[in-house]
FIGU-124443 format. One record per residue: residue in three letters; z, x, y of N, C-alpha, C, CB in turn. Coordinates in steps of 0.05 Angstrom, whole numbers, padded with zeros to 5 digits, always signed. Glycine has a CB too. Example, Ala and Ser with C-alpha at 12.3 -4.5 7.8 and 13.67 -1.06 7.14 Angstrom:
REM FIGU-124443
ala+00156+00264-00114+00156+00246-00090+00156+00264-00066+00181+00226-00089ser+00142+00257-00045+00143+00273-00021+00157+00258+00001+00114+00282-00012
//
This chain:
REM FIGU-124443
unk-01862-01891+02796-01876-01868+02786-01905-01877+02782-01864-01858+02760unk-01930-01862+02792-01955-01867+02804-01955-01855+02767-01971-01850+02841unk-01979-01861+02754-01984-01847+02720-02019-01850+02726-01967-01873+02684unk-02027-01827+02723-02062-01833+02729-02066-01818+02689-02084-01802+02769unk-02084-01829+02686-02097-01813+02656-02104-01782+02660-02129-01829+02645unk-02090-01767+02640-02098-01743+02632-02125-01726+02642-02099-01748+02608unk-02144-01738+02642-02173-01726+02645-02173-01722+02675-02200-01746+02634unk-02152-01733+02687-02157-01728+02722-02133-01705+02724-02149-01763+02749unk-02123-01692+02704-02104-01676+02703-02126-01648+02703-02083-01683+02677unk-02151-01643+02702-02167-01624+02699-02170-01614+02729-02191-01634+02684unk-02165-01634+02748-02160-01620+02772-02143-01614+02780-02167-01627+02787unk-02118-01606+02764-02100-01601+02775-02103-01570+02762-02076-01622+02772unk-02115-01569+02731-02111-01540+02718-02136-01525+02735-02116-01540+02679unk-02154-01542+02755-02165-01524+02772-02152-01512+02794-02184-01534+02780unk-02131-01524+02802-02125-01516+02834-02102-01500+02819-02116-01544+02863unk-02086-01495+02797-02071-01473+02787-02089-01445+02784-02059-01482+02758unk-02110-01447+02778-02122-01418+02770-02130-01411+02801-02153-01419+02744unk-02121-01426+02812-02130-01410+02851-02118-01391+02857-02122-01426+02879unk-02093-01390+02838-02067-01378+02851-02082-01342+02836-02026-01396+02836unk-02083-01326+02852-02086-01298+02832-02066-01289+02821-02095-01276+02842unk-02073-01269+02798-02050-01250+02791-02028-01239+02806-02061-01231+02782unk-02045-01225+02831-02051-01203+02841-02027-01219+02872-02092-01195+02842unk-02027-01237+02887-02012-01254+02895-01981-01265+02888-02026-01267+02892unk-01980-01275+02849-01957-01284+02835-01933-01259+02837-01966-01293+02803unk-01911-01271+02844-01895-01252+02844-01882-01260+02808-01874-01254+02875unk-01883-01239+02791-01877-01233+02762-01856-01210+02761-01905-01224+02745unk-01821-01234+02760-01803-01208+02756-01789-01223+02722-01774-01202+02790unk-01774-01200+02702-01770-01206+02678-01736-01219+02689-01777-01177+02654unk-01736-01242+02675-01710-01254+02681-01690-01239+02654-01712-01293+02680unk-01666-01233+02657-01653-01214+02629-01639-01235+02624-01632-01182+02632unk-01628-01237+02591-01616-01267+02584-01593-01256+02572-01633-01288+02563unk-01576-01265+02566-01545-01273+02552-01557-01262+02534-01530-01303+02547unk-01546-01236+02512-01551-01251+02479-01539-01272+02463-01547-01233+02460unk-01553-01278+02449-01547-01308+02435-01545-01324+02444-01529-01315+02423unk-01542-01323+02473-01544-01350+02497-01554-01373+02493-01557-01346+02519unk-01585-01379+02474-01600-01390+02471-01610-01395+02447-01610-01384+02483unk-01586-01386+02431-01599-01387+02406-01592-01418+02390-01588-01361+02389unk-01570-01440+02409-01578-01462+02399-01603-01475+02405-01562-01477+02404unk-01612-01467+02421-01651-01483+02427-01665-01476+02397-01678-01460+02460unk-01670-01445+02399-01677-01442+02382-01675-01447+02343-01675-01428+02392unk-01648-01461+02338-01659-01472+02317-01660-01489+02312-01656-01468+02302unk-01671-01505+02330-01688-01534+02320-01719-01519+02323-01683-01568+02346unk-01730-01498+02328-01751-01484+02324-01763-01464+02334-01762-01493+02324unk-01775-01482+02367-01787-01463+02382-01786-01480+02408-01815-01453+02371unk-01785-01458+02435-01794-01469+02461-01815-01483+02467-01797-01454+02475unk-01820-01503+02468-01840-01515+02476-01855-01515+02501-01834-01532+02472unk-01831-01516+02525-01846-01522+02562-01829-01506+02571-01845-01558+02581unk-01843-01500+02590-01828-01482+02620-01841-01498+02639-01837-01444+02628unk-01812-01497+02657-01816-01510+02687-01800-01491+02703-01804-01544+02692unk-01807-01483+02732-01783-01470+02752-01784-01482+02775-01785-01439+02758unk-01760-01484+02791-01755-01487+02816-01735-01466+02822-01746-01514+02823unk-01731-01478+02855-01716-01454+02867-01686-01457+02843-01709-01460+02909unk-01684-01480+02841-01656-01481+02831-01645-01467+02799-01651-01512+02831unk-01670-01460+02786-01662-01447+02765-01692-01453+02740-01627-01460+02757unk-01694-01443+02718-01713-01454+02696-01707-01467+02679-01725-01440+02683unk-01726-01483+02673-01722-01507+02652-01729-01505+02628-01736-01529+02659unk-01723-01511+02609-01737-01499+02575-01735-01528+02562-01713-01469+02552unk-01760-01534+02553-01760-01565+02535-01758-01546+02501-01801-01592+02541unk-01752-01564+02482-01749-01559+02448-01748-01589+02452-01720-01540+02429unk-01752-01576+02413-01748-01604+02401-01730-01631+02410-01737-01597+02378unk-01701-01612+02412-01682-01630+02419-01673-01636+02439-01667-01628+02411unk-01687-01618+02460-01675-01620+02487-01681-01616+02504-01661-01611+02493unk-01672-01602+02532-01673-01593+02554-01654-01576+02567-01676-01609+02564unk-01661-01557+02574-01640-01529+02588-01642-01533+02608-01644-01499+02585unk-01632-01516+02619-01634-01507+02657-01625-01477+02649-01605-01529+02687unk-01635-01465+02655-01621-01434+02660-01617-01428+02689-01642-01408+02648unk-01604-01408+02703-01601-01394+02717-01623-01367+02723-01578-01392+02709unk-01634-01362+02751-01641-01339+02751-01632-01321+02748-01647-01335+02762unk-01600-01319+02736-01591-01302+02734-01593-01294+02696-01565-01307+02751unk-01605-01314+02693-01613-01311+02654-01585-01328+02645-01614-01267+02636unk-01567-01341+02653-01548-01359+02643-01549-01388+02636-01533-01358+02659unk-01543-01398+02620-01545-01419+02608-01530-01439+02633-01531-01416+02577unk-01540-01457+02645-01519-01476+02671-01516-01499+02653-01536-01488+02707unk-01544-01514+02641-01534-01542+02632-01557-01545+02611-01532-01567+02658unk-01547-01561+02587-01556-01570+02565-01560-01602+02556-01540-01558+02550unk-01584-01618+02564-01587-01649+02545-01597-01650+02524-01602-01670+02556unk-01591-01659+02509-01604-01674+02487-01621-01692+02494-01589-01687+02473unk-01650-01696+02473-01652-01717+02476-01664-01732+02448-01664-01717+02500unk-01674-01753+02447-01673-01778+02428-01702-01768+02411-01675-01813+02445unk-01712-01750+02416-01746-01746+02410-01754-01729+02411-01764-01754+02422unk-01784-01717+02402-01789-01692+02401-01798-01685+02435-01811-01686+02377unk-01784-01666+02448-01795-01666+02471-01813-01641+02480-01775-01671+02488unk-01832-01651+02493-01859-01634+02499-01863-01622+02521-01881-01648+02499unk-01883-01615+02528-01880-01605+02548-01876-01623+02581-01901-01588+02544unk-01864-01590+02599-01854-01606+02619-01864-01591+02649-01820-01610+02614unk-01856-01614+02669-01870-01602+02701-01840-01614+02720-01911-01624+02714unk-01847-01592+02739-01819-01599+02763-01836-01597+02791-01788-01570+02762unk-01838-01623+02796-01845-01629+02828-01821-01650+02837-01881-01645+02832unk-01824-01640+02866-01803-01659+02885-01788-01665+02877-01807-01680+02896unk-01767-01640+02871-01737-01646+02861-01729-01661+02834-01725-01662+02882unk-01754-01659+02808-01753-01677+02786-01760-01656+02775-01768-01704+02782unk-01748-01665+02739-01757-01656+02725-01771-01681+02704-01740-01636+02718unk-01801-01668+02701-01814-01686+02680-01810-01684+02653-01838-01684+02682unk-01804-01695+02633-01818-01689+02609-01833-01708+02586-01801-01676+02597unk-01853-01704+02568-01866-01719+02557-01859-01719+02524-01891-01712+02566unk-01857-01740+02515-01841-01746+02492-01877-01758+02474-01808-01775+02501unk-01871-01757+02447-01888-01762+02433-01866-01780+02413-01905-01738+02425unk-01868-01808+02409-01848-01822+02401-01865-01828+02366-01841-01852+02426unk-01861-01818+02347-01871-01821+02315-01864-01835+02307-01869-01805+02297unk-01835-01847+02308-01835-01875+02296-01822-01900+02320-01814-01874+02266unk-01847-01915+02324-01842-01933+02345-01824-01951+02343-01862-01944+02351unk-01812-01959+02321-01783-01980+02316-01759-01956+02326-01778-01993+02272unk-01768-01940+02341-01744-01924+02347-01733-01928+02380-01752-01890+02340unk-01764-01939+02386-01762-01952+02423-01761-01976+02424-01786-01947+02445unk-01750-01984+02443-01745-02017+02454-01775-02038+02461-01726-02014+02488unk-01795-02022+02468-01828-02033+02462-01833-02020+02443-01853-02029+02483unk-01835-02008+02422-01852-01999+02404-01871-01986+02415-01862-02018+02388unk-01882-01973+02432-01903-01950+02445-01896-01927+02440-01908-01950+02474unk-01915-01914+02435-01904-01895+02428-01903-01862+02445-01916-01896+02405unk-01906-01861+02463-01917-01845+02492-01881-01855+02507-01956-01865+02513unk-01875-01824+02517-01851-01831+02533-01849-01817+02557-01826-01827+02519unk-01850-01822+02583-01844-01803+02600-01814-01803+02613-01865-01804+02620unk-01799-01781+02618-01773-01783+02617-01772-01765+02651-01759-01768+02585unk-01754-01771+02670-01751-01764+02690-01722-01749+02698-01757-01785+02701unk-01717-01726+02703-01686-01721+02705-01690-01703+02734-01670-01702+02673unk-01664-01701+02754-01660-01693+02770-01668-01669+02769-01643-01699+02775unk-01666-01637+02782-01653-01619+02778-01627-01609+02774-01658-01612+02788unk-01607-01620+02770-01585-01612+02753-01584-01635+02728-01557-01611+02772unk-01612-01638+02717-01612-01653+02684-01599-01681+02683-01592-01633+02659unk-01591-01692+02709-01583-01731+02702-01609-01742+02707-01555-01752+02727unk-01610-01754+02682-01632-01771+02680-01629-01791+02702-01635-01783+02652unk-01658-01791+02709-01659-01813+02738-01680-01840+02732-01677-01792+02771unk-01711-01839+02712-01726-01855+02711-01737-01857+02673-01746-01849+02735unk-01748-01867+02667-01773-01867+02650-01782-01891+02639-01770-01850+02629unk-01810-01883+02631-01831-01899+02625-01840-01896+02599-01851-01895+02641unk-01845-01921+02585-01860-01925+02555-01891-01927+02566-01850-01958+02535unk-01907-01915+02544-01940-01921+02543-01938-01924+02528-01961-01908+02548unk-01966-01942+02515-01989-01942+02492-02000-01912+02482-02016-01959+02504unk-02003-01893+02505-02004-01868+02493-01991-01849+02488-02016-01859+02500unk-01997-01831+02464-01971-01815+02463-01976-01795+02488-01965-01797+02430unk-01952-01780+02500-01948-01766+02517-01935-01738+02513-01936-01780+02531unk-01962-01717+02498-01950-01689+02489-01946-01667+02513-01971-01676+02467unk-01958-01673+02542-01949-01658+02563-01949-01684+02585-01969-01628+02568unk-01946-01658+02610-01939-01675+02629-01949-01661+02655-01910-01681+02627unk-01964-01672+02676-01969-01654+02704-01967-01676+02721-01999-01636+02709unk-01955-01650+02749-01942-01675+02766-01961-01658+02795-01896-01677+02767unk-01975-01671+02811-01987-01675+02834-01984-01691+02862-02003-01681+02826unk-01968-01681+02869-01963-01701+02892-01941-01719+02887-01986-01718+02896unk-01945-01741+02888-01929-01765+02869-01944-01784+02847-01917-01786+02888unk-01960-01759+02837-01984-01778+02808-01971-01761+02791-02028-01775+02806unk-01968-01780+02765-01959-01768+02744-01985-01762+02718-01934-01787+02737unk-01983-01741+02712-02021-01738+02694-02006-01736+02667-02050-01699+02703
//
């Protein structure tokens, strides 16, 4: 996993605003009731990610996958507060902000976490910095 610093991540929030309104196709996905209401109380949604294969929802504690059909497919936990997240080339990213560092195996406190699209974790990486989002370009991780 290629990890470039944040500030080169400004060209990436340029080449997103290329895309117009007017272009995006914007349809309302309908959900389960209560479907989702274990995310919700550990607080609030934090990240959205989509692929063809369905949407992703980061919280506090976890990670979803929904269905375009608004159905719950699969649910992880994970060890940290998790932040926001990005899905390129068949991955899902997400960025962990680690608060107490005797809680990781280096003490850093920055976590990037890597999971397939159907949620098995496949890679991750400790930094020195914390890691409250995440953008993925190619195969650079920002």
């Amino acid at each position: 996993m290629k990890v470039r610093n944040i500030f080169a991540a400004v060209a990436l929030g340029l080449a997103a605003t290329a895309v117009s309104a007017e272009t995006a196709k914007m349809n309302a996905i309908q959900t389960v009731p209560h479907e989702f209401d274990m995310l919700l109380k550990s607080g609030h949604i934090q990240g959205l990610a989509c692929s063809e294969k369905g949407i992703y929802l980061s919280h506090q504690e976890g990670l979803a996958k929904i269905g375009w059909d608004g159905k719950m497919i699969k649910h992880v936990e994970t060890p940290r507060h998790l932040g926001g997240i990005a899905c390129a080339n068949g991955r899902i990213y997400g960025a962990f902000i680690i608060r107490d560092q005797k809680d990781t195996k280096d003490g850093k406190p920055g976590l990037i976490r890597v999971w397939d699209e159907d949620l098995n974790q496949v890679a991750e990486k400790a930094f020195q910095e914390t890691a409250g989002s995440v953008g993925v370009l190619g195969d650079t991780v920002y």
